[in-house]
C-alpha positions as CSV (number, residue, x, y, z in Angstrom):
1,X,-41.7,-182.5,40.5
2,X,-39.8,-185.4,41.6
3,X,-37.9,-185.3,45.0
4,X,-40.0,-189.4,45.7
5,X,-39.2,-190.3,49.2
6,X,-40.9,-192.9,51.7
7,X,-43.3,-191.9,55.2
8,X,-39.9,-193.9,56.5
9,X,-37.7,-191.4,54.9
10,X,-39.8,-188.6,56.6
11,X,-41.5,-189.5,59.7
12,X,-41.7,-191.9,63.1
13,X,-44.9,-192.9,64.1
14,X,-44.6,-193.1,67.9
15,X,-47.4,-194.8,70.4
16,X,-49.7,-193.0,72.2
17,X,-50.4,-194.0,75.9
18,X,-52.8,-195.5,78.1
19,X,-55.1,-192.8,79.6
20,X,-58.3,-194.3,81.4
21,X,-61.3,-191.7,81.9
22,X,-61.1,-192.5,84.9
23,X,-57.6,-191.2,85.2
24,X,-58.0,-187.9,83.5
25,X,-58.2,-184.5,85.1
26,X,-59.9,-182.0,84.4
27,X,-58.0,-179.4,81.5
28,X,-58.0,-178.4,78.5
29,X,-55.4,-180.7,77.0
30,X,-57.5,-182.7,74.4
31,X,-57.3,-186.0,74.5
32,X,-57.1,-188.0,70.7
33,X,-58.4,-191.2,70.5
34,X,-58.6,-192.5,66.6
35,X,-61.3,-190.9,65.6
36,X,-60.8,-187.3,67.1
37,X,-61.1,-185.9,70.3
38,X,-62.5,-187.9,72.9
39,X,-62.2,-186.2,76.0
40,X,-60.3,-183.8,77.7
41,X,-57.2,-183.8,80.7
42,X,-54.6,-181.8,82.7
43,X,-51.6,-182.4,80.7
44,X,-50.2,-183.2,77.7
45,X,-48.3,-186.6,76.5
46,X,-47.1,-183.9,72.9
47,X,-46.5,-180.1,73.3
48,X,-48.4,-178.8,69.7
49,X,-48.8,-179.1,67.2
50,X,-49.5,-182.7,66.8
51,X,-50.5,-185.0,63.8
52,X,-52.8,-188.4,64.9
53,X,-52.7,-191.3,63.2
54,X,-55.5,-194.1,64.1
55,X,-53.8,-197.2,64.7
56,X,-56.7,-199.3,66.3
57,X,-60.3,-199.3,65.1
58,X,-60.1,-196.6,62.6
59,X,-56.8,-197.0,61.4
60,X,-55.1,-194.1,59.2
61,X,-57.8,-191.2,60.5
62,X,-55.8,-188.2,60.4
63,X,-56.0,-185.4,62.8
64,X,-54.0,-182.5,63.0
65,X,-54.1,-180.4,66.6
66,X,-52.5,-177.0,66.3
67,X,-51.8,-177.4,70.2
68,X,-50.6,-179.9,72.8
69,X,-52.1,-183.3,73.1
70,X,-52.6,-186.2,74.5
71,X,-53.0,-189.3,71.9
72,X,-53.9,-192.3,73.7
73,X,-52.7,-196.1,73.1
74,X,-54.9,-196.4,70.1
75,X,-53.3,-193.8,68.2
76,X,-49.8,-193.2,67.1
77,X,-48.6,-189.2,66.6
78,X,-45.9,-188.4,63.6
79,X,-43.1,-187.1,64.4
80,X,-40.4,-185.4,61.5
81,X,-37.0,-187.6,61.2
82,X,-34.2,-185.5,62.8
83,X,-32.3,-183.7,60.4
84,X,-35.3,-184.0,57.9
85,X,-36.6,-180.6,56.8
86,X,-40.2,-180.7,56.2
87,X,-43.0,-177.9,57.3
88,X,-45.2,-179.2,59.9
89,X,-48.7,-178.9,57.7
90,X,-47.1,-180.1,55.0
91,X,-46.5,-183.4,56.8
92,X,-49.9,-183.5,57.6
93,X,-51.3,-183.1,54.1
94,X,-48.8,-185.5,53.3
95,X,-50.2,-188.6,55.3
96,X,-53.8,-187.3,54.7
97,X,-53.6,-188.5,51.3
98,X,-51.3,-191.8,52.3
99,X,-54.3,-193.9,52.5
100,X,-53.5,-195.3,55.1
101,X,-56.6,-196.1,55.9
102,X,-56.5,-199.1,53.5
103,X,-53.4,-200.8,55.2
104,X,-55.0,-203.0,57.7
105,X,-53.5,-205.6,58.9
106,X,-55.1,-207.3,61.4
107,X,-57.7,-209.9,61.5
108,X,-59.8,-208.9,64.2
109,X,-60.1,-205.2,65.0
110,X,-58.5,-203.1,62.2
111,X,-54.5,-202.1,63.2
112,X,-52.4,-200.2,61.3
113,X,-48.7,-201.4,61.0
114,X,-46.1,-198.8,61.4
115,X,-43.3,-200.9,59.1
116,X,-46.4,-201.2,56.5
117,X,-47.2,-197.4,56.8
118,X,-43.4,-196.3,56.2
119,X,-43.0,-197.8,52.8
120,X,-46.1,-195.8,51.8
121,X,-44.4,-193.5,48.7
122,X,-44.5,-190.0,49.3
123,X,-42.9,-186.9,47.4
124,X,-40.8,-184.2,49.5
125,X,-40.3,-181.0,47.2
126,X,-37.9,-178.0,48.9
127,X,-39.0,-176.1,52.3
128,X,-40.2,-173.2,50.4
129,X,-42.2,-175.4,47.6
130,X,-43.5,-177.6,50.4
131,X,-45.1,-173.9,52.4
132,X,-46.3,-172.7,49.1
133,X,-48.5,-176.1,48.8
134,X,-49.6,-175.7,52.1
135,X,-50.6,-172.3,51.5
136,X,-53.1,-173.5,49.2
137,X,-54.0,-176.3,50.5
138,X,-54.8,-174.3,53.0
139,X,-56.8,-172.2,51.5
140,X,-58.7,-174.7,49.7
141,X,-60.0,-175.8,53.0
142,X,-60.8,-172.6,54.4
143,X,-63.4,-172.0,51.3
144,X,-64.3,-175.3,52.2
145,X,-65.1,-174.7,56.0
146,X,-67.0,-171.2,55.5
147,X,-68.9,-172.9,52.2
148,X,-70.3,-175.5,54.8
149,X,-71.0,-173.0,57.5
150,X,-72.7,-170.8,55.0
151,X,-74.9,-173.4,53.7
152,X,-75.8,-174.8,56.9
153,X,-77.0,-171.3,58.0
154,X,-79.2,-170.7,54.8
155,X,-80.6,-174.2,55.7
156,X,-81.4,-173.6,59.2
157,X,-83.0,-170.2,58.4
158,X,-86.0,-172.2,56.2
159,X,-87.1,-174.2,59.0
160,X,-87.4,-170.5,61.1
161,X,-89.4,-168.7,58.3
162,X,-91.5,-171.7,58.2
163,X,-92.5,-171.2,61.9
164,X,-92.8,-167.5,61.5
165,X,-95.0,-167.7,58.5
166,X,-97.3,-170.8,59.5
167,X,-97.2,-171.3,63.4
168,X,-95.8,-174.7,65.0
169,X,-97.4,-177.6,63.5
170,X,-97.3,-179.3,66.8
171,X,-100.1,-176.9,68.3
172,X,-101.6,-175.6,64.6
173,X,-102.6,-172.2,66.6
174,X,-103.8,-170.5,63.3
175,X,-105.9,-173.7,62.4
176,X,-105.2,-174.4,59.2
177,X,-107.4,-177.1,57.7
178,X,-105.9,-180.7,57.6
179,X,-106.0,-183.5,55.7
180,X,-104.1,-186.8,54.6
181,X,-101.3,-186.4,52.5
182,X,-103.0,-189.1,50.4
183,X,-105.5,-186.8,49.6
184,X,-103.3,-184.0,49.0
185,X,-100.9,-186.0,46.7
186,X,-99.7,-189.0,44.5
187,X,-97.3,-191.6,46.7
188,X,-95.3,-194.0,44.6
189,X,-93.5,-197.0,45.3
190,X,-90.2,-197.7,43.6
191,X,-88.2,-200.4,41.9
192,X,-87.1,-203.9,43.9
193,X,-83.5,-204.5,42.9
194,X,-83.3,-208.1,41.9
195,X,-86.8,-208.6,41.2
196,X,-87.6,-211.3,37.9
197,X,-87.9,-210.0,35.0
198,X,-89.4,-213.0,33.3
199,X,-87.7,-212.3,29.8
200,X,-89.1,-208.6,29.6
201,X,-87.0,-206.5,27.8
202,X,-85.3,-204.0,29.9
203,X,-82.2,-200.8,29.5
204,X,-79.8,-199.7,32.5
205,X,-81.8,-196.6,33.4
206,X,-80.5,-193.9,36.3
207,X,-82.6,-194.6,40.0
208,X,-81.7,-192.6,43.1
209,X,-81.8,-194.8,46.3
210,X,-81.6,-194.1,50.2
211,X,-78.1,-192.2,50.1
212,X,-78.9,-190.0,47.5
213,X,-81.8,-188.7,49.2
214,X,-80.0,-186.5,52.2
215,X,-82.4,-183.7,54.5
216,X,-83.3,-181.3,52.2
217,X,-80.5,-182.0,49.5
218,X,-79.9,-184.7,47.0
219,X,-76.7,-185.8,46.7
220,X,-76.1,-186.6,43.4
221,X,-72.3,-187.8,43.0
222,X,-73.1,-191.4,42.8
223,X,-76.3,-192.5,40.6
224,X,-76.7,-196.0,40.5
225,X,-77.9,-197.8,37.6
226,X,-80.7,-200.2,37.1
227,X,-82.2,-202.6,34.3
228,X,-85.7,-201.2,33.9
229,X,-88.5,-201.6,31.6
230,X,-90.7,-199.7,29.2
231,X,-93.6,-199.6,32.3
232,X,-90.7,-199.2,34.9
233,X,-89.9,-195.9,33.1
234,X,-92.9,-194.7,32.5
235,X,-94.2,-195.7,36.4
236,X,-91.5,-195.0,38.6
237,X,-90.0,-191.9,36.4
238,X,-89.3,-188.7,38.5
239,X,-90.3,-184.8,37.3
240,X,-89.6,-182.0,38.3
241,X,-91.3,-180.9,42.3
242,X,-91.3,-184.8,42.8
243,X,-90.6,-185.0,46.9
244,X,-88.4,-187.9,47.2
245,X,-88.6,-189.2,51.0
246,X,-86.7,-192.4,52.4
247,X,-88.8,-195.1,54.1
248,X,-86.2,-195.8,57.1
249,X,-83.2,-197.5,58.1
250,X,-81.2,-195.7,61.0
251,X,-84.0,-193.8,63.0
252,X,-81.9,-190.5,61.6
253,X,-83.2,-191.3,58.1
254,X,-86.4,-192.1,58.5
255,X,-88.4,-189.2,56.7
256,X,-85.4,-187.6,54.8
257,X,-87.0,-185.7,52.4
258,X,-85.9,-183.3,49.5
259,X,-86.8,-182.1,45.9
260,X,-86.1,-183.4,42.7
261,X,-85.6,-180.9,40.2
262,X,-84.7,-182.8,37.4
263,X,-81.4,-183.1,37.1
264,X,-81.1,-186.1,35.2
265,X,-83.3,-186.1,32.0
266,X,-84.6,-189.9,32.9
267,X,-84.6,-191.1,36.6
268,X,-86.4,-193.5,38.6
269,X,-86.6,-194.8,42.2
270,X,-85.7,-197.3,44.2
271,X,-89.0,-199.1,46.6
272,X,-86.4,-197.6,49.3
273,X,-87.2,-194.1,48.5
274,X,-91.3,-192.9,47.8
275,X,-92.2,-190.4,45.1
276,X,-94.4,-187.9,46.5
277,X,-96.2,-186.1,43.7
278,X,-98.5,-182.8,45.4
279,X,-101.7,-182.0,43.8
280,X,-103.0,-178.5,42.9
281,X,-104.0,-177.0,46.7
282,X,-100.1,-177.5,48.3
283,X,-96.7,-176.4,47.2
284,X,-94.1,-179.1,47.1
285,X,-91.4,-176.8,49.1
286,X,-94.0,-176.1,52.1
287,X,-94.7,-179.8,51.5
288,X,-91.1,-180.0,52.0
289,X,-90.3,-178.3,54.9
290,X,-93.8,-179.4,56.6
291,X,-92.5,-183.3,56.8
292,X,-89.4,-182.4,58.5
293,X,-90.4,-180.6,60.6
294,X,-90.9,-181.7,64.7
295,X,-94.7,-182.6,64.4
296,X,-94.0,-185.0,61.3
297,X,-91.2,-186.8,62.7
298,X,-92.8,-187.5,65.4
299,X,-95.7,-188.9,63.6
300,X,-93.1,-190.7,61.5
301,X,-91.6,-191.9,64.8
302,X,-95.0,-193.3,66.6
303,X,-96.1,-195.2,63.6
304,X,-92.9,-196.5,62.3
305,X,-92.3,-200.1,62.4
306,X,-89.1,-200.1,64.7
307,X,-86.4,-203.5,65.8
308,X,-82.5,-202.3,67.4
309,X,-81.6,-198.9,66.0
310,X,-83.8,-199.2,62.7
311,X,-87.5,-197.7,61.9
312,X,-89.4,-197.9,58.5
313,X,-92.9,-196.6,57.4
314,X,-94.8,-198.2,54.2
315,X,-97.1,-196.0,51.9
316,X,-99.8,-196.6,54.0
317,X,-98.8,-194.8,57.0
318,X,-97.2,-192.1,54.9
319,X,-100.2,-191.4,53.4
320,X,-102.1,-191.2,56.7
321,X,-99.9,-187.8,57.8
322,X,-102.0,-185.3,58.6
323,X,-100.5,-182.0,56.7
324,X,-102.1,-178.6,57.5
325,X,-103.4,-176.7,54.1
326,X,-103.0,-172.9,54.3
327,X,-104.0,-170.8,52.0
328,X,-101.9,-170.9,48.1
329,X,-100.7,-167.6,48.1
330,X,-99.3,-167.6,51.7
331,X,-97.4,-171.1,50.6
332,X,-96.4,-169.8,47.2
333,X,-94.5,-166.7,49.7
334,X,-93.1,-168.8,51.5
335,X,-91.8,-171.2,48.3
336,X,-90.5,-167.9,47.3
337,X,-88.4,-167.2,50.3
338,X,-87.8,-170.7,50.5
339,X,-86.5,-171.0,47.1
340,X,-83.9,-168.3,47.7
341,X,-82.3,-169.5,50.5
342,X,-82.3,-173.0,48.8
343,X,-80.4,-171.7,45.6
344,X,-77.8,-169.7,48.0
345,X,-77.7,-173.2,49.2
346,X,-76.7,-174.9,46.1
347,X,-74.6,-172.0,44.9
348,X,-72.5,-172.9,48.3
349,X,-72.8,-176.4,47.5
350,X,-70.8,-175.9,44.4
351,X,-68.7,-173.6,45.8
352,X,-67.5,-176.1,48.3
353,X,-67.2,-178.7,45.6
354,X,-64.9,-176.7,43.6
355,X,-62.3,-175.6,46.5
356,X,-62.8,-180.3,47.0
357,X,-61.6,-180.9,43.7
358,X,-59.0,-178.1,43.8
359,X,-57.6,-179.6,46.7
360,X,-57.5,-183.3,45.6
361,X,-55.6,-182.1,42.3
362,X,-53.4,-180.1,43.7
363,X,-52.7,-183.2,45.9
364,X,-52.5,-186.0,43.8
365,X,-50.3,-184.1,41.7
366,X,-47.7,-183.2,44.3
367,X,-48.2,-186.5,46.5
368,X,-49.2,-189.0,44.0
């Protein structure tokens, strides 16, 4: 495939207009701003569709409205070239992969340059070519959206069956013994990036830090290395049923928890993220889905050490969370229950991964 063209050759990128909350009515127009949708109004600057293109703040965001619009003055919307024949979603998967995110070209808030944006190389195959890509682009993303609607629903369930099978852990009403989860398991610390080594001998070894540690996931498409040594292995090395829970940052991330199941033969962790190894009398997934639930994030909450917009526990106050202890058998159900919905989970996971990488070949190969 050839057919290399310009945005220039293709497109105008036309301003947006002023439009003051203040000023807007109530509709159902949307109106665009340049990160999406950010509020709504009587009438419409662009009868639909319409493709958005951030031109202030978060330059070269791409949003495509299937109706009319109304992009504002931070935004500019593409229009096709008269006399240029190109299918409307094709345009938009077209400047989607433009990167035209990474043409700033301003000093103080990010702008995006029209001129600069138009020399951006492009490909434009035939009408029918260009509506047979689209179709499965298309369709990439649809597997895409109902992958990450399934997986959220099989997530949302666990946190119900854990409510139906043990009671709220606000109120305890079937009063389950309690104890510290210092008594209940093994906490460890991780490694300090940076720290001396003081002529020890060390070897780039695999360490998960805050972002790999999402609610209830790990996300494992970036591991980090990090010069460790013989003890640092040996100390800090994860196994399988490990919790892995992140000390803080944004109040959103304090307590993040999920389970490491091994999936890298040697890993460590970073003094960011604690290893929480249960003993005999708990199951790590109720240990699991106990911490994140309401009663443990708000004990996370009261004792966390908090400045503007950032909270952080140490090992001490972890350890002081008071978990309830029902019986084995009723956790080892609800592990069991757990666990299936967990693995539908992943199987989504890597279902939406697939239709991601099917989507970025197909479009580096026809855009790039």
């Amino acid at each position: 495939m050839n057919n290399r063209v310009s945005l220039g050759d293709v497109i105008t990128l036309e301003y947006g207009r002023s439009l003051p909350a203040a000023l807007r009515r109530p509709g159902n127009v949307p109106v665009y701003g340049s990160n999406g949708i950010t509020g709504w109004h009587d009438e419409a600057l662009v009868t639909g569709p319409v493709i958005v293109v951030g031109r202030k703040g978060s330059i070269g965001e791409v949003q495509y409205e299937p109706g009319p619009a109304f992009p504002i003055d931070t935004t500019y919307y593409a229009m096709p070239k008269p006399g240029v024949s190109v299918d409307f979603r094709y345009l938009f998967y077209m400047l989607l992969v433009a990167r035209l995110t990474e043409l700033n070209s301003a000093t103080g808030v990010p702008g995006l340059n029209r001129e600069h944006a138009y020399r951006v190389p492009t490909r434009l195959p035939p009408l029918d070519e260009q509506r047979r890509i689209v179709g499965l682009l298309d369709r990439a993303a649809e597997i895409r959206r109902r992958a990450d609607a399934a997986r959220a629903k099989a997530r949302a369930i666990i946190p119900a069956l854990f409510l139906d099978t043990f009671g709220d852990p606000a109120t305890n009403p079937k009063g389950w013994p309690v104890q510290p989860l210092a008594e209940l398991a093994d906490i460890g610390s991780g490694l300090t990036k940076g720290r001396k080594m003081n002529g020890t001998p060390t070897e780039p070894t695999p360490y998960l830090r805050v972002a790999n540690v999402q609610a209830d996931r790990l996300d494992l498409s970036d591991i980090k290395m990090i010069d460790a040594t013989d003890d640092d292995r040996v100390r800090c090395r994860l196994l399988p049923g490990d919790l892995l829970m992140t000390e803080g940052g944004d109040i959103d991330k304090l307590g993040r928890c999920a389970i490491w199941q091994g999936e890298v033969e040697l890993c460590l962790h970073q003094n960011h993220v604690f290893r929480v190894r249960m003993g005999e009398s708990v199951v790590p997934d109720y240990a699991r889905a106990f911490m994140q639930s309401e009663a443990a994030r708000g004990y996370f909450l009261r004792v966390a050490k908090r400045t503007t917009g950032i909270a952080s526990i140490n090992k001490t106050q972890l350890g002081q969370l008071p978990v309830w202890v029902p019986p084995l058998p009723l956790q080892t159900a609800f592990f069991e229950q757990a666990g299936r919905l967990g693995s539908l989970a992943r199987h989504l996971d890597v279902a939406a991964s697939k239709a991601e990488a099917m989507a970025a070949g197909l479009s580096a190969e026809v855009f790039g």
